[in-house]
GUKEDREN-129122 format. One record per residue (C-alpha): y, x, z; residue in three letters. Coordinates in Angstrom, 1 decimal, padded with zeros to 4 digits. Layout:
BEGIN
<tise yy="Y" xx="X" zz="Z" aa="ALA"/>
...
//
This chain:
BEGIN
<tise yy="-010.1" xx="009.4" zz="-057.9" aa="UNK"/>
<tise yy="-009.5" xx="010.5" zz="-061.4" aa="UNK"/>
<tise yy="-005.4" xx="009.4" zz="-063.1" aa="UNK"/>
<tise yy="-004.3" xx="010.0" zz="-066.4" aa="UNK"/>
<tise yy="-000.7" xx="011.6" zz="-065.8" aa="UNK"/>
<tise yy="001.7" xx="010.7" zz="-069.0" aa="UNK"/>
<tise yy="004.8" xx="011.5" zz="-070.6" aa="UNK"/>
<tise yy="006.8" xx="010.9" zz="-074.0" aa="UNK"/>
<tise yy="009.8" xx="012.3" zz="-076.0" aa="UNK"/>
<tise yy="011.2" xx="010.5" zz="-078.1" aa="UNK"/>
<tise yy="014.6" xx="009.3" zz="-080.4" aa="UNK"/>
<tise yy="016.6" xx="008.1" zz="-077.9" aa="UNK"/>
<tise yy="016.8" xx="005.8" zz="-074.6" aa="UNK"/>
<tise yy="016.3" xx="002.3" zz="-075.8" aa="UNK"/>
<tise yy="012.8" xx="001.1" zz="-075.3" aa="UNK"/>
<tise yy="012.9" xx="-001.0" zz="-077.8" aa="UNK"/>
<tise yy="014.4" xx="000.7" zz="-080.3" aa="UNK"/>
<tise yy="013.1" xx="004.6" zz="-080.2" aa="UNK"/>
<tise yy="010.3" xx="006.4" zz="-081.5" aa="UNK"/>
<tise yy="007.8" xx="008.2" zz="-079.2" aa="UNK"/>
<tise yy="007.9" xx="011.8" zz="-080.9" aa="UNK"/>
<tise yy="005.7" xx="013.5" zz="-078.2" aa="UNK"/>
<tise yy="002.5" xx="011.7" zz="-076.2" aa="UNK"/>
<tise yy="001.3" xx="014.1" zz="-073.1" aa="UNK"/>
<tise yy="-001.9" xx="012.6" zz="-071.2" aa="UNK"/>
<tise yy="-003.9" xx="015.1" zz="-068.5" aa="UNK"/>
<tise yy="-006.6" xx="013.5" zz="-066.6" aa="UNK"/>
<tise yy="-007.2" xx="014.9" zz="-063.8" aa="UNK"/>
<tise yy="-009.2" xx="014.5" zz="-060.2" aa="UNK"/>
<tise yy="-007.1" xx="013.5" zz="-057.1" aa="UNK"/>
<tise yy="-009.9" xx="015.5" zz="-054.9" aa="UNK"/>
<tise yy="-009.5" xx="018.9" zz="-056.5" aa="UNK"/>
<tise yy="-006.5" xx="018.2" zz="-058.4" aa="UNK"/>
<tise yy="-008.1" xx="019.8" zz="-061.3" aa="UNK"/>
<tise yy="-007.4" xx="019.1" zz="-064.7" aa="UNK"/>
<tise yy="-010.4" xx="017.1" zz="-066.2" aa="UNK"/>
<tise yy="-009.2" xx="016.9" zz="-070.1" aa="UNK"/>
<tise yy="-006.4" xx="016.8" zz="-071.7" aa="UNK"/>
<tise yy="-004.2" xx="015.0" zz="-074.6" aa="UNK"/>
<tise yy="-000.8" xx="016.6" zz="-076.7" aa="UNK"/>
<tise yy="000.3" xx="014.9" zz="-079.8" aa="UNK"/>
<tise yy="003.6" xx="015.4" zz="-081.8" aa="UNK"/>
<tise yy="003.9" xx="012.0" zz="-083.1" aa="UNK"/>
<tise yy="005.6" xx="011.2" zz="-086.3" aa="UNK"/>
<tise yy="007.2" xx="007.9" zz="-086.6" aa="UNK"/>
<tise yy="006.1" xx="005.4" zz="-089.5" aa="UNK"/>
<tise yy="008.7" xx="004.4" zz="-091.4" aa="UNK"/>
<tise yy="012.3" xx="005.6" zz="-091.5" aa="UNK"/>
<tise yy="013.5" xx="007.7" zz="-088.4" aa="UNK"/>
<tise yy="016.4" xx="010.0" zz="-087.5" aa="UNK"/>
<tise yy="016.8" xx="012.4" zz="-084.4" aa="UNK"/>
<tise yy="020.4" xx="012.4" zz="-082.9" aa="UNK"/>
<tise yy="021.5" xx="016.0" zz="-082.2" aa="UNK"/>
<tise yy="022.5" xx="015.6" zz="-078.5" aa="UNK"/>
<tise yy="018.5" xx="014.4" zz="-078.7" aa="UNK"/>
<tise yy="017.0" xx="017.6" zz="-080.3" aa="UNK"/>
<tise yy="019.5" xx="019.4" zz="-077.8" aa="UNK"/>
<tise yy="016.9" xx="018.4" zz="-074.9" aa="UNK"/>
<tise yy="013.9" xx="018.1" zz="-076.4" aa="UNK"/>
<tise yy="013.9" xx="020.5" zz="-079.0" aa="UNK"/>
<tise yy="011.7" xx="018.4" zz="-082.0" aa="UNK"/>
<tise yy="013.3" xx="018.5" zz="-084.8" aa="UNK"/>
<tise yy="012.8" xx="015.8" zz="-087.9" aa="UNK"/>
<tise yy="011.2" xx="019.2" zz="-090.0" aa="UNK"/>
<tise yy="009.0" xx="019.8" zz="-087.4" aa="UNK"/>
<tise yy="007.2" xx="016.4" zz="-087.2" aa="UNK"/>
<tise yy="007.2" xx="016.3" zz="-091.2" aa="UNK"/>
<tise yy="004.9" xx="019.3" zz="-090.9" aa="UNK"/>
<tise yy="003.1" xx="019.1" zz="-087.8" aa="UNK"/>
<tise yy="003.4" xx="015.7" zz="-086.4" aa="UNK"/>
<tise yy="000.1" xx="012.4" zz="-086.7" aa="UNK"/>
<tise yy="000.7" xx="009.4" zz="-086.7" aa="UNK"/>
<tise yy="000.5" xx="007.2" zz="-083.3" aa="UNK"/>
<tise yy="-001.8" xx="004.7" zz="-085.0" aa="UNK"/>
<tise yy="-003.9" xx="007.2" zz="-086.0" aa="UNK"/>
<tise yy="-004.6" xx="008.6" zz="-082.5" aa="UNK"/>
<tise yy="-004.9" xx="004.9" zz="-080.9" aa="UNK"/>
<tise yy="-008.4" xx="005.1" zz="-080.5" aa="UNK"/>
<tise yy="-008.5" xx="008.4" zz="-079.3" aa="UNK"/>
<tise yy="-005.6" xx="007.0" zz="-076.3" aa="UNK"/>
<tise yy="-007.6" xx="004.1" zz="-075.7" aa="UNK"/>
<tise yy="-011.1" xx="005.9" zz="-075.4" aa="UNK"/>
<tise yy="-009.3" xx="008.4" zz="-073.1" aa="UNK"/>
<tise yy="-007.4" xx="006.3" zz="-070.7" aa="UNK"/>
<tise yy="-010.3" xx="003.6" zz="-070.5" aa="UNK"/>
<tise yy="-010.6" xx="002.2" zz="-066.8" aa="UNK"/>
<tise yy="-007.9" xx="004.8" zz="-065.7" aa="UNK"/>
<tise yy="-004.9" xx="004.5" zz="-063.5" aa="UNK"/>
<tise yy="-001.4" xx="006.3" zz="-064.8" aa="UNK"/>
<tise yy="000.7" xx="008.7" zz="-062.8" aa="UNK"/>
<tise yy="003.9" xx="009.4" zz="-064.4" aa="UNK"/>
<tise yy="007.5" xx="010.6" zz="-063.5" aa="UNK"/>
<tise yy="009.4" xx="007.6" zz="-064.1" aa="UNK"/>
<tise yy="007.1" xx="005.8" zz="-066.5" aa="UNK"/>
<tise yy="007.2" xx="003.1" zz="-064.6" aa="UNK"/>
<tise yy="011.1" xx="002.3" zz="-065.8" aa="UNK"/>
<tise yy="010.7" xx="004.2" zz="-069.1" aa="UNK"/>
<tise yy="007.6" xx="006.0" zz="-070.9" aa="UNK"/>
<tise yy="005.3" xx="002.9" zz="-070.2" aa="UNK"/>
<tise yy="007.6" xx="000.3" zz="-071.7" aa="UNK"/>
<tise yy="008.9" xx="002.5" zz="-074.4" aa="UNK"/>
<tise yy="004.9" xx="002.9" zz="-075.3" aa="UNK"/>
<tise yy="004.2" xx="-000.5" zz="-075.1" aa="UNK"/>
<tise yy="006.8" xx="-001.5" zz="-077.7" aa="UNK"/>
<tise yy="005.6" xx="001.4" zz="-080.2" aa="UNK"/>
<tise yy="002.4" xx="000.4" zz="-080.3" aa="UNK"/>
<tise yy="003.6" xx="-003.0" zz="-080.2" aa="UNK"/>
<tise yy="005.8" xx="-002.3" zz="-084.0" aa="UNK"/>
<tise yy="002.2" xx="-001.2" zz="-085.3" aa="UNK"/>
<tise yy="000.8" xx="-004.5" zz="-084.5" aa="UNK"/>
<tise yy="-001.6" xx="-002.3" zz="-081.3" aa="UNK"/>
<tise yy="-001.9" xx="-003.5" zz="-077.9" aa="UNK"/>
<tise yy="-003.0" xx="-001.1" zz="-074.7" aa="UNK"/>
<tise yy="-003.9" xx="-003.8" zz="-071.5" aa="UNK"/>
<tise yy="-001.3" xx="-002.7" zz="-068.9" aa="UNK"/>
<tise yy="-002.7" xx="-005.2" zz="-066.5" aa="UNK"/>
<tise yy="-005.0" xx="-004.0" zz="-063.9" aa="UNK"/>
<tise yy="-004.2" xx="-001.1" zz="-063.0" aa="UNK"/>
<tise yy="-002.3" xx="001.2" zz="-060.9" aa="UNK"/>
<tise yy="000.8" xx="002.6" zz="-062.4" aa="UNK"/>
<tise yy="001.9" xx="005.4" zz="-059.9" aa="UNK"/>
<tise yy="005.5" xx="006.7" zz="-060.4" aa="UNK"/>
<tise yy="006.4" xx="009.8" zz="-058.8" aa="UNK"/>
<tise yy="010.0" xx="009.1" zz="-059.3" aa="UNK"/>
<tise yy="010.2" xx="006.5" zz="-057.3" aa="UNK"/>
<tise yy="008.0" xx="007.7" zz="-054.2" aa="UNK"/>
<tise yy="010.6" xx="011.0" zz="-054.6" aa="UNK"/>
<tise yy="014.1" xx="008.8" zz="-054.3" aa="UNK"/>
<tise yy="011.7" xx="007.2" zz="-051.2" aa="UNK"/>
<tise yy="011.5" xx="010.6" zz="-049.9" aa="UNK"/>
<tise yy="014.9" xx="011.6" zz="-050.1" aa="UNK"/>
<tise yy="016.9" xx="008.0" zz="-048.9" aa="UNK"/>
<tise yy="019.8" xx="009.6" zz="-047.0" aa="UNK"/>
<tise yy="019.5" xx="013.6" zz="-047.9" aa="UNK"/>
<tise yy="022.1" xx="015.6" zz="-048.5" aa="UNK"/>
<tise yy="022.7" xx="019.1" zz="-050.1" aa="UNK"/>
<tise yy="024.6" xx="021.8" zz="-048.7" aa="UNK"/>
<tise yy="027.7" xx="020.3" zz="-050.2" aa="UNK"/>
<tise yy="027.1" xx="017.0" zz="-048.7" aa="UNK"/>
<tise yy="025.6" xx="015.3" zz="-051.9" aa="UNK"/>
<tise yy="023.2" xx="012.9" zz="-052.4" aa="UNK"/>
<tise yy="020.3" xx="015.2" zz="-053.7" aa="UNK"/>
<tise yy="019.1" xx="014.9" zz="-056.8" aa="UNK"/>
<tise yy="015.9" xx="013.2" zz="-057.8" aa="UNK"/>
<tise yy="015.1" xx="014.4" zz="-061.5" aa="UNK"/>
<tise yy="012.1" xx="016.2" zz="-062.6" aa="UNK"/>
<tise yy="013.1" xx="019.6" zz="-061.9" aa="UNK"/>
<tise yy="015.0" xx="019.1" zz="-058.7" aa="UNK"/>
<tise yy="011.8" xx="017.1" zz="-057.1" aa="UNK"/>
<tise yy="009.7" xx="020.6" zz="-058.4" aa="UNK"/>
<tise yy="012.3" xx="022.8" zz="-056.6" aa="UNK"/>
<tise yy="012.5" xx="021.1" zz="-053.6" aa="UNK"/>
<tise yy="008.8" xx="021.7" zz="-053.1" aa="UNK"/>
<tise yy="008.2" xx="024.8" zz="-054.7" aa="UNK"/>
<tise yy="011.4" xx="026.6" zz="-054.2" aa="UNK"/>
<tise yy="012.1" xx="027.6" zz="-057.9" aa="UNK"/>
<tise yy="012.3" xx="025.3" zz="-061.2" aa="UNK"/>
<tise yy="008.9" xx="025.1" zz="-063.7" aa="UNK"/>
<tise yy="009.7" xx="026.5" zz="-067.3" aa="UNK"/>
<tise yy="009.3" xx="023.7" zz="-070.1" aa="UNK"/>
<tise yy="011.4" xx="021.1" zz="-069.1" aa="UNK"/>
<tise yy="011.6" xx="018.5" zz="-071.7" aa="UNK"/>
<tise yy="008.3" xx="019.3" zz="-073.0" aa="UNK"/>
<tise yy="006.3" xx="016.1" zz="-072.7" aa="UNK"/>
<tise yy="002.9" xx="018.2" zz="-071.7" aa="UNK"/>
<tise yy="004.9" xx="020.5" zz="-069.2" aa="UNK"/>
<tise yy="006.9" xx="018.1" zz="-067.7" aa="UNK"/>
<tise yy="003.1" xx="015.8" zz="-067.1" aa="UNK"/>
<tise yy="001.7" xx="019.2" zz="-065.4" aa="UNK"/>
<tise yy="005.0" xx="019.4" zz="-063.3" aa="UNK"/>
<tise yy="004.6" xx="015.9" zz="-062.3" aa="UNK"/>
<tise yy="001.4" xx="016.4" zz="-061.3" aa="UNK"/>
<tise yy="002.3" xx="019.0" zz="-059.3" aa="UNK"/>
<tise yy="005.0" xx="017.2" zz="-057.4" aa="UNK"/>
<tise yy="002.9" xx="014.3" zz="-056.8" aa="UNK"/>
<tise yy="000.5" xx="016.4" zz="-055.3" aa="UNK"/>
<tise yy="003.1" xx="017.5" zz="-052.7" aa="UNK"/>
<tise yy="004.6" xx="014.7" zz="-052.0" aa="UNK"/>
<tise yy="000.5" xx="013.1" zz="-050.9" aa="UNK"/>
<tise yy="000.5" xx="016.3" zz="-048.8" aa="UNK"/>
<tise yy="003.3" xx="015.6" zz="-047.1" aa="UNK"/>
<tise yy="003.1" xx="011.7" zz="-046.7" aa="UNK"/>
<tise yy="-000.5" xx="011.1" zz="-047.1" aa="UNK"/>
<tise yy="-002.0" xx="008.8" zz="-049.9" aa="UNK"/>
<tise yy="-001.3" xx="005.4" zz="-047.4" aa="UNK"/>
<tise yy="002.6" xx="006.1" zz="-048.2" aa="UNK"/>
<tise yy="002.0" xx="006.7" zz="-051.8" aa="UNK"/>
<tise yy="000.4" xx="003.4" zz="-052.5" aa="UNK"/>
<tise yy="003.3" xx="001.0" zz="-053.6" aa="UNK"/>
<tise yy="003.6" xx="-003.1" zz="-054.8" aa="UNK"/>
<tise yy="005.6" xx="-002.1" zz="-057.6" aa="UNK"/>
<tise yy="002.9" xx="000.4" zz="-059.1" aa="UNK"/>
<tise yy="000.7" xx="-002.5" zz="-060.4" aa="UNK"/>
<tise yy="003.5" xx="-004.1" zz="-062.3" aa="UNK"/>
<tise yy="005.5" xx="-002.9" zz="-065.5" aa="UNK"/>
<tise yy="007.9" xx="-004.8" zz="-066.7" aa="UNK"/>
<tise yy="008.5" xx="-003.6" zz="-070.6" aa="UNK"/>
<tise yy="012.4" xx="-004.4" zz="-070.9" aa="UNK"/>
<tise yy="013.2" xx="-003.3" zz="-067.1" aa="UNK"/>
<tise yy="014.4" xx="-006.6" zz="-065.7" aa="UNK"/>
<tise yy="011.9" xx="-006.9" zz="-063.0" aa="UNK"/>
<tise yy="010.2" xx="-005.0" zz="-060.8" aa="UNK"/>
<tise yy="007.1" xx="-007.1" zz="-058.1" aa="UNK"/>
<tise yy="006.8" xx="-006.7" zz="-054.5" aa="UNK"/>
<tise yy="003.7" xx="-007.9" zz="-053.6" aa="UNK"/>
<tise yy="004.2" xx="-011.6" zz="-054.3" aa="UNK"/>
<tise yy="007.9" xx="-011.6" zz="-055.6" aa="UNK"/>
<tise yy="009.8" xx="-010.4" zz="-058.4" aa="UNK"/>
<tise yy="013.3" xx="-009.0" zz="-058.1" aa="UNK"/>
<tise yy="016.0" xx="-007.8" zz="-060.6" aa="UNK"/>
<tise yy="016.4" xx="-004.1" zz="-061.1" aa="UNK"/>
<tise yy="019.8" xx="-004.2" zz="-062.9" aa="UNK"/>
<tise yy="022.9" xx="-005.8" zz="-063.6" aa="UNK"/>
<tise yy="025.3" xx="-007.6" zz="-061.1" aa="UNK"/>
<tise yy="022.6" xx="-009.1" zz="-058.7" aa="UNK"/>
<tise yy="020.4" xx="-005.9" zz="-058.8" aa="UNK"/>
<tise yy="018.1" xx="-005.9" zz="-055.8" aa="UNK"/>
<tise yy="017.8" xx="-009.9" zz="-055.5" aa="UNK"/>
<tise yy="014.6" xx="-012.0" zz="-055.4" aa="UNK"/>
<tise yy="014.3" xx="-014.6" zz="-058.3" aa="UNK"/>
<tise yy="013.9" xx="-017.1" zz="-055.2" aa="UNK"/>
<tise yy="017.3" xx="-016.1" zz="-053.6" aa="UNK"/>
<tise yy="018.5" xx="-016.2" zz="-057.6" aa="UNK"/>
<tise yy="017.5" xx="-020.1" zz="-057.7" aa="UNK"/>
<tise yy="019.4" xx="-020.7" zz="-054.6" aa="UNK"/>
<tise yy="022.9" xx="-019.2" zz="-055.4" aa="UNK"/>
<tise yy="022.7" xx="-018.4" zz="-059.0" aa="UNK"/>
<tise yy="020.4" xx="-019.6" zz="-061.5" aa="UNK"/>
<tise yy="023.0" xx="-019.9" zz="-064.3" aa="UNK"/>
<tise yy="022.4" xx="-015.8" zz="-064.1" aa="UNK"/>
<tise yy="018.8" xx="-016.4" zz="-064.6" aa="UNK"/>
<tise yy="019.6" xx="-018.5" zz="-067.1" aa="UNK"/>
<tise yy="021.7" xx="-016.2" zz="-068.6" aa="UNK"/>
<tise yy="018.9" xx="-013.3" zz="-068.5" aa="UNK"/>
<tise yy="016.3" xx="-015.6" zz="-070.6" aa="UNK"/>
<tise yy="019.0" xx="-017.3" zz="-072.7" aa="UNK"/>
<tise yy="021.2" xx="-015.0" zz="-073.4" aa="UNK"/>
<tise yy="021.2" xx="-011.7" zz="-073.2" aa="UNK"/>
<tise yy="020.0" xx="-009.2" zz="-076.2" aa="UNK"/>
<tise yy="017.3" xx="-007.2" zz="-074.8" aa="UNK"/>
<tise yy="015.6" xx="-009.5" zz="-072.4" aa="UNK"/>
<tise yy="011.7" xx="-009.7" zz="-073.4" aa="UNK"/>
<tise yy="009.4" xx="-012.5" zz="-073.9" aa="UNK"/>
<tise yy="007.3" xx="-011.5" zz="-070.5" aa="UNK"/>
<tise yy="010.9" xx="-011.4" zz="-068.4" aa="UNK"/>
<tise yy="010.7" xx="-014.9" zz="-070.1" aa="UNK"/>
<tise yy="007.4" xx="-016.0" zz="-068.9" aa="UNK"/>
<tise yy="008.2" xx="-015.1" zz="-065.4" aa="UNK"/>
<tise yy="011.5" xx="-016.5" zz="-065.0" aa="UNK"/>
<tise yy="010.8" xx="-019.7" zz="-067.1" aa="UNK"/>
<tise yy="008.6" xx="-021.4" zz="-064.4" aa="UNK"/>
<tise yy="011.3" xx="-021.3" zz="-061.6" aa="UNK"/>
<tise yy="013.8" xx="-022.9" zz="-063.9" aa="UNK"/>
<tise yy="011.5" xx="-025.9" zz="-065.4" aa="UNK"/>
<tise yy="010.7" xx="-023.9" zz="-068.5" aa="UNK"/>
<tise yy="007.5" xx="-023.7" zz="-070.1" aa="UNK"/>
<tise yy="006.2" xx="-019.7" zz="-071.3" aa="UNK"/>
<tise yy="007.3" xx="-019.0" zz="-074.6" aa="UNK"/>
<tise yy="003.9" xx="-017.1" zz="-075.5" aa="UNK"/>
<tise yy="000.6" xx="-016.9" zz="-074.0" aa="UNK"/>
<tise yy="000.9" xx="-013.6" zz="-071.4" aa="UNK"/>
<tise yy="-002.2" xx="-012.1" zz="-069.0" aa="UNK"/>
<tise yy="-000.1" xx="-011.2" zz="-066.4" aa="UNK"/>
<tise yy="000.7" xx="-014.4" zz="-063.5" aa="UNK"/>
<tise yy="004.0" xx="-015.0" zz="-062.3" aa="UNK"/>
<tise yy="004.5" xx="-016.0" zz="-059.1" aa="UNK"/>
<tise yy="004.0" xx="-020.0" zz="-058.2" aa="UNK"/>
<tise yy="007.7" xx="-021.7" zz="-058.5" aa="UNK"/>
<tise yy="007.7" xx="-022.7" zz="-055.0" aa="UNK"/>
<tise yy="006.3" xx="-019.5" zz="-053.1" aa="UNK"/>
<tise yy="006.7" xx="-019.3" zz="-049.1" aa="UNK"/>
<tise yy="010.1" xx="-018.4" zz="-048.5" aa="UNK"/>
<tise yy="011.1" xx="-014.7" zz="-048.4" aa="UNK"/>
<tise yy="013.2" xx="-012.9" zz="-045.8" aa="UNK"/>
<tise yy="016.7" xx="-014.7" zz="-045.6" aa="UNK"/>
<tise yy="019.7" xx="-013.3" zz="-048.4" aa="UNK"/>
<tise yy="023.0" xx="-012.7" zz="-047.8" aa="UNK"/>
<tise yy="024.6" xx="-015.0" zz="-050.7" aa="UNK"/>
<tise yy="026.6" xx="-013.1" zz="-052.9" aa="UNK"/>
<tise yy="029.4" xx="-013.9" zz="-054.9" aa="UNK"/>
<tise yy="027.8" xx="-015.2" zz="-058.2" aa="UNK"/>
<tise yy="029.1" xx="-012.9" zz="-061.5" aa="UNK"/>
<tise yy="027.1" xx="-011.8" zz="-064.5" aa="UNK"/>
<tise yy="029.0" xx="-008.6" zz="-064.1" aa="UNK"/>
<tise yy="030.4" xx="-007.0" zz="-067.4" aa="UNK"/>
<tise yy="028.9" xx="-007.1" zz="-070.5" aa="UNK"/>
<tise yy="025.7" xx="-004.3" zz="-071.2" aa="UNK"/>
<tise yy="024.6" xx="-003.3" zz="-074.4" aa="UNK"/>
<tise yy="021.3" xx="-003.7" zz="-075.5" aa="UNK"/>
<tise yy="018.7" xx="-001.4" zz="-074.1" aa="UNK"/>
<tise yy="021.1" xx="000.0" zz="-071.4" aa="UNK"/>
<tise yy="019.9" xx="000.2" zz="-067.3" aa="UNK"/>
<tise yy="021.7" xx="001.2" zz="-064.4" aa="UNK"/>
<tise yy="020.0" xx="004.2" zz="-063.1" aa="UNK"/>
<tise yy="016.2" xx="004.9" zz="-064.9" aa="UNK"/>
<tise yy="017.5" xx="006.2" zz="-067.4" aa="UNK"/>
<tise yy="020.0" xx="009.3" zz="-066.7" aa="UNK"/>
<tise yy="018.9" xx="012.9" zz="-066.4" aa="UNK"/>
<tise yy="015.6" xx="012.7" zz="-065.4" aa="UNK"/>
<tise yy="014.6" xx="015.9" zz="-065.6" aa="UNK"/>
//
């Protein structure tokens, strides 16, 4: 099987809001693991942009350095598209943040990339799988961020962290442990052939759930029977919800789609899921826009 393995840098954390500064694509062949070709573009936003300090801390691309050296994303579209045609993705957390985050870049330059159909596999995720109920030797919970998941299999950090194109190779590499170790069977996952761009949702096999705020882990089904007004809430309401969060939600509450969308939500009346433990309804405390509970903290 041949994946394209991806990673970004960028502004800052909001999807919606950011630039992507640095685009890292390897394809590569799941039987050798062998790198097949390769893709590393310092990207220079159109339009006005600025690069917080605490942001250049990490990454290390300055505003000078994408004046002189950096292209334009729309001018590498084609080459992306070409590259990645009929491919799957492998990422290490792009699921929550460098595939949203690309979708609404392109999307400011009036581009679109077809997310549908394909397998998005997240290494992050199959990694905090991995480690449910680990420890370190201080009793922690271990972390799961890019260079603790290389450690833990490699037993020493890589060098480059933070560079888009060596954290993709160091992704790879972890990924490729972790199918050792739990064979490709465990690695296949519902939520890797769904991506929801503002992070609301995330689809096990026939069900969407909520991935943040104050009923984080519930089923829009067990939503409609204890709380819709939250639901309500997500499509009415708050800031940073996007039209496709919309679209999904819409149906269970009586609403039509606000725009035409390829992806299909799941029927309003599906079979019942396993029984919920009704919580005590609360839209929780207010959350700026962009903001999300875990994907985005220290990830490497």
């Amino acid at each position: 099987m041949t994946l394209v393995c991806f990673d970004t840098e960028t502004t800052g954390l909001d999807v919606q809001k950011e630039h992507i500064i640095q685009l890292s694509l390897v394809k590569f062949d799941t039987d050798t693991w062998q790198t097949i070709d390769q893709r590393d573009w310092y990207i220079l936003p159109e339009g006005p942009f600025t690069i917080p300090a605490e942001a250049e801390a990490v990454h290390h691309i300055s505003k000078s350095f994408l004046l002189e050296n950096g292209v334009s994303l729309r001018s590498v579209y084609d080459d992306f598209i070409a590259f990645t045609r009929g491919c799957d993705f492998l990422s290490y957390n792009g699921n929550g943040y460098d595939a949203p985050i690309l979708h609404y870049n392109l999307q400011r330059l009036g581009l679109t990339f077809d997310f549908e159909g394909r397998t998005w596999y997240d290494a992050l995720l199959l990694e905090r799988i991995h480690t449910t109920g680990m420890v370190d030797e201080n009793g922690e919970k271990v972390h799961n961020n890019l260079t603790a998941a290389y450690t833990r299999y490699y037993g020493h950090p890589f060098e480059g962290a933070h560079n888009s194109f060596d954290d993709v190779m160091a992704t790879i590499e972890v990924f490729k442990a972790q199918v050792a170790a739990h064979g490709w069977e465990w690695a296949q996952r519902d939520e890797f052939g769904f991506i929801c761009f503002d992070r609301w949702l995330t689809k096990k096999g026939n069900y969407f759930y909520l991935t943040q705020g104050a009923h984080k882990g519930e089923s829009i089904e067990s939503m409609m029977r204890f709380d819709p007004s939250y639901l309500e809430w997500i499509i009415d309401k708050c800031q940073w919800t996007d039209d496709q969060t919309r679209d999904i939600i819409g149906p269970y509450l009586g609403r039509k789609k606000s725009t035409p969308v390829t992806h299909n939500p799941s029927p309003v009346t599906p079979k019942t899921p396993s029984p919920v433990t009704p919580k005590t309804p609360s839209r929780g405390k207010k959350r700026s826009k962009g903001t999300i509970s875990d994907a985005d903290l220290s990830l490497f």
